[in-house]
C-alpha positions, 0 to 999 in steps of 0.5 A: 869329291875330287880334291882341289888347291885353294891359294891366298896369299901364295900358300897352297891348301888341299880341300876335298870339295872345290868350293870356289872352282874359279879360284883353282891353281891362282892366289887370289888373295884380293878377292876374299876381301873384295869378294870379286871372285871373277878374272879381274878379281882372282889376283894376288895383288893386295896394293891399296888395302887398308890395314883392317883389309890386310887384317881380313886376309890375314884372317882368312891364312890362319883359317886356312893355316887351322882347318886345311893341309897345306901342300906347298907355296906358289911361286909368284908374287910372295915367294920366290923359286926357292921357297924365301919370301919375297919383298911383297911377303914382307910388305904383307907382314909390315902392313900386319904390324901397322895394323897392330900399332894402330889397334894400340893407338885406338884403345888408347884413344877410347879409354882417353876419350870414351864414347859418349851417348845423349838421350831425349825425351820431350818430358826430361829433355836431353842429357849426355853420358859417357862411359869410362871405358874403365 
């Protein structure tokens, strides 16, 4: 076993098996979510994501932040030389709060309109029923 530095999202993490060797000493954020662990996909440039993705990722830091020993930030595209967070840092946690507001929204809408399913059989015929959510 040699030890290793996994990155995501600029957070360097010790692991004691390289599990993704080509991930190695570069954020390559977008790849735990596109799954394009290869030289175009090893990037730390999560423009485009959809809040859900940015969730994803998001997901996969806390895992990191849980189960790894986390030895430091890469200086790069969410940290500057100093240590601070950088503009896409903060764009990062504003598309985070996005998708919060938008999970409010949605459980809003299901209890307002809840899902509905219909039912046939050739003896009955057909009937609609939703459940209230409530």
């Amino acid at each position: 076993m040699r030890l290793e530095i996994q990155l995501v999202l600029g957070h360097t993490y010790s692991l004691l098996l390289c599990v993704l060797c080509v991930h190695v000493g570069r954020d390559g954020s977008r790849a735990y979510i596109t799954g394009e662990f290869d030289e175009e996909g090893l990037i730390d440039n999560i423009e485009g994501f959809t809040p859900g993705q940015v969730a994803d990722l998001d997901g996969w830091v806390k895992f990191y932040d849980k189960d790894y020993t986390f030895v430091g930030k890469l200086i790069a595209r969410y940290y500057n030389k100093d240590g601070s967070q950088t503009k896409e840092w903060y764009k990062y946690q504003r598309a985070l709060a996005d998708k919060e507001k938008l999970d409010v929204e949605t459980a809003k809408l299901k209890i307002k309109f809840p899902g509905c399913n219909s039912h046939w059989t050739q003896d009955e015929g057909g009937k609609v029923f939703c459940t209230t959510g409530r």
